[in-house]
Structures are given as structure tokens and as C-alpha cells.
PLY file of the C-alpha trace (Angstrom):
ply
format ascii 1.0
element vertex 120
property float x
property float y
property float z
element edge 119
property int vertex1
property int vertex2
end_header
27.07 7.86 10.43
24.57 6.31 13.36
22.97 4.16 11.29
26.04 3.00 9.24
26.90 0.92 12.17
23.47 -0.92 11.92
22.84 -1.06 8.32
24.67 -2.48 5.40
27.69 -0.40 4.24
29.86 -0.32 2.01
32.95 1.92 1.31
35.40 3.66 -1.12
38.86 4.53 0.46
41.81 6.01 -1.55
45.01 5.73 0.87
43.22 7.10 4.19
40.13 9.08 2.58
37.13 7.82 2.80
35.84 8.68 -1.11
32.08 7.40 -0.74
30.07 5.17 1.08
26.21 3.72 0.62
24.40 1.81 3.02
21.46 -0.03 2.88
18.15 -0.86 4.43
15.89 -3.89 4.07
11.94 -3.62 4.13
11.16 -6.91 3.26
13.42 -10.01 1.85
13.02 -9.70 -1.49
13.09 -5.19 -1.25
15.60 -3.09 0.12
16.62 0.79 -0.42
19.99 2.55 -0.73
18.88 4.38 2.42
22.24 7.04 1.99
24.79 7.40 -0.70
27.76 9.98 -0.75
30.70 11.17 -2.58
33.14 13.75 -1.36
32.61 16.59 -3.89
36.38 16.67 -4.91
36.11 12.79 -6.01
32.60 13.05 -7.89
32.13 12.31 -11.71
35.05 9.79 -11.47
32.66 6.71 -11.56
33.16 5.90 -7.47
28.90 6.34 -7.25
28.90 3.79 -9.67
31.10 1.14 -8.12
29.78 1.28 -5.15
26.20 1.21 -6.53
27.31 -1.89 -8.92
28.86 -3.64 -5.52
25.72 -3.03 -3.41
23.68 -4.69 -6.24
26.42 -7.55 -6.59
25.52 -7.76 -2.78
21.70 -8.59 -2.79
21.26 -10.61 -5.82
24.09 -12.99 -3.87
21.01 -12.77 -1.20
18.48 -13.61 -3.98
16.99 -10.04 -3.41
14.13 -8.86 -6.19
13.87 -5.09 -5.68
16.13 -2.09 -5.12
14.56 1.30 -4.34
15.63 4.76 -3.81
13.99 8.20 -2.92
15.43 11.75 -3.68
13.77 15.04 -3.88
11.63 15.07 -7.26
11.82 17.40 -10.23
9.09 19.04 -8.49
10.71 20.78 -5.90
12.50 23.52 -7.06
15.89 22.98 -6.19
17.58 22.32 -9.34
20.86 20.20 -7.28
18.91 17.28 -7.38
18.85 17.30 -11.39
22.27 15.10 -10.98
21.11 12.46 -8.85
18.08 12.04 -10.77
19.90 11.30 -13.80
22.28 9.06 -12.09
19.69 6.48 -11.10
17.94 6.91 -14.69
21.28 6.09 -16.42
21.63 2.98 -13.67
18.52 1.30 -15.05
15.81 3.02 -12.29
12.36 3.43 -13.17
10.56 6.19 -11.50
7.32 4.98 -10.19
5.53 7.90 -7.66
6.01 11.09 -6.44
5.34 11.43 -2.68
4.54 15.41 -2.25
4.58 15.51 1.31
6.72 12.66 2.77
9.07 14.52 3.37
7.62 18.10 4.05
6.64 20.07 1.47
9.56 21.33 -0.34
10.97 18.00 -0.57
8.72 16.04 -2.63
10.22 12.17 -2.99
10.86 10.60 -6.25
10.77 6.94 -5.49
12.32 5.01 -8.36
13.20 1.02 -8.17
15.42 -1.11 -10.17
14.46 -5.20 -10.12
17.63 -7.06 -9.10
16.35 -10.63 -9.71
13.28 -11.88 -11.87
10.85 -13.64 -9.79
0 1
1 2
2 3
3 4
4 5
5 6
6 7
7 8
8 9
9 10
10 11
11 12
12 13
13 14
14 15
15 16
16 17
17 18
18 19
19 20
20 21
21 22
22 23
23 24
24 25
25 26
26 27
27 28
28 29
29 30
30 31
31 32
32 33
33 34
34 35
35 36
36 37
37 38
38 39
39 40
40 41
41 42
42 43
43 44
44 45
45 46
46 47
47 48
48 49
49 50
50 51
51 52
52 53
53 54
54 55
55 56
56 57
57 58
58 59
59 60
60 61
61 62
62 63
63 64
64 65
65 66
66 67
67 68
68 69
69 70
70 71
71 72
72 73
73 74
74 75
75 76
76 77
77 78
78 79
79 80
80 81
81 82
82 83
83 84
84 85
85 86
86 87
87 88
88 89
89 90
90 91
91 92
92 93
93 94
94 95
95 96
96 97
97 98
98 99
99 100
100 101
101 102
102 103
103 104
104 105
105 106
106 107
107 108
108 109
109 110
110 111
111 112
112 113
113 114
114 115
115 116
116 117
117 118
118 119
């Protein structure tokens, strides 16, 4: 919630409940990661991760941005929750590109995947 007020966000409401949110961070200009997204459990599989991940992107190509990144736990960890999310950023046109095994700690390893916004 801290850094929400610094970085980026955007939000789903429906009447006075806050659905989802994502924020963002910038690295550079041209590369930026969703640094948190979130969906209240009872409102998931209803296509509010993807609006608000088709808005953020909306967002920085209006700011000519080239790269989008994310990082969630990789199929190498064994906790099998993570499955979902993996699939969502597949099926959102995200290419997985390393596995960190130890940025995280140890059994988190992070997937990094990125998506190009804008051709340079």
C-alpha cells in the first residue's frame, strides 16, 4: 500500500470495493515493471487482471515506453499457486527470458518475463 502512493497505480472499484489494483515502477525510460498486481479472490477469473493490465499498457506506450517486465516465483519452486499467474502473463503476450534462483531467497526462484510495448 506504501509504495502505491509513490508509484503508478491504477484501480478497479465496483460501488465501494476496491476489486484490483497494479502499480508500476520505472527502471529506465523506455523499461518499467508491474511491480504489484492484485485481485480480491472473490472477483478473480472475471477478466478485472486483464483490464487493468490492458490500461497500464495503454498507459506507457502514451509515454512512448519500449519494455514491460514482470517477476513471479518460477515453475521451479515448488509451490504449484503460482501455475496461474504464470499462465496469465503467457496468454498476455510475455516472453519468459531468465530464471533468477536466488533473488529472492531460495524457495522463490524469479521468472522474469517481458512484453515489448513499442518497436524501437
Amino acid at each position: 500500500a506504501r509504495d502505491s502512493a509513490v508509484m503508478p497505480t491504477f484501480a478497479l472499484i465496483d460501488g465501494f470495493t476496491v476489486v484490483g489494483f497494479l502499480t508500476l515502477r520505472e527502471h529506465f525510460p523506455d523499461a518499467w515493471d508491474i511491480h504489484c498486481i492484485a485481485i480480491r479472490a472473490d472477483f478473480r477469473g472475471q477478466g478485472h487482471g486483464s483490464r487493468l493490465l490492458a490500461h497500464a499498457e495503454a498507459w506507457l506506450r502514451e509515454r512512448r515506453v519500449r519494455f514491460l517486465q514482470v517477476k513471479t516465483v518460477a515453475e521451479t519452486s515448488p509451490d504449484p499457486y503460482y501455475e496461474q499467474t504464470r499462465e496469465f502473463y503467457r496468454r498476455r503476450g510475455f516472453t519468459p527470458i531468465e530464471i533468477f534462483p536466488t533473488l529472492w531467497d531460495a524457495h522463490n526462484p524469479a521468472l522474469q518475463s517481458i512484453k515489448v510495448l513499442n518497436a524501437g
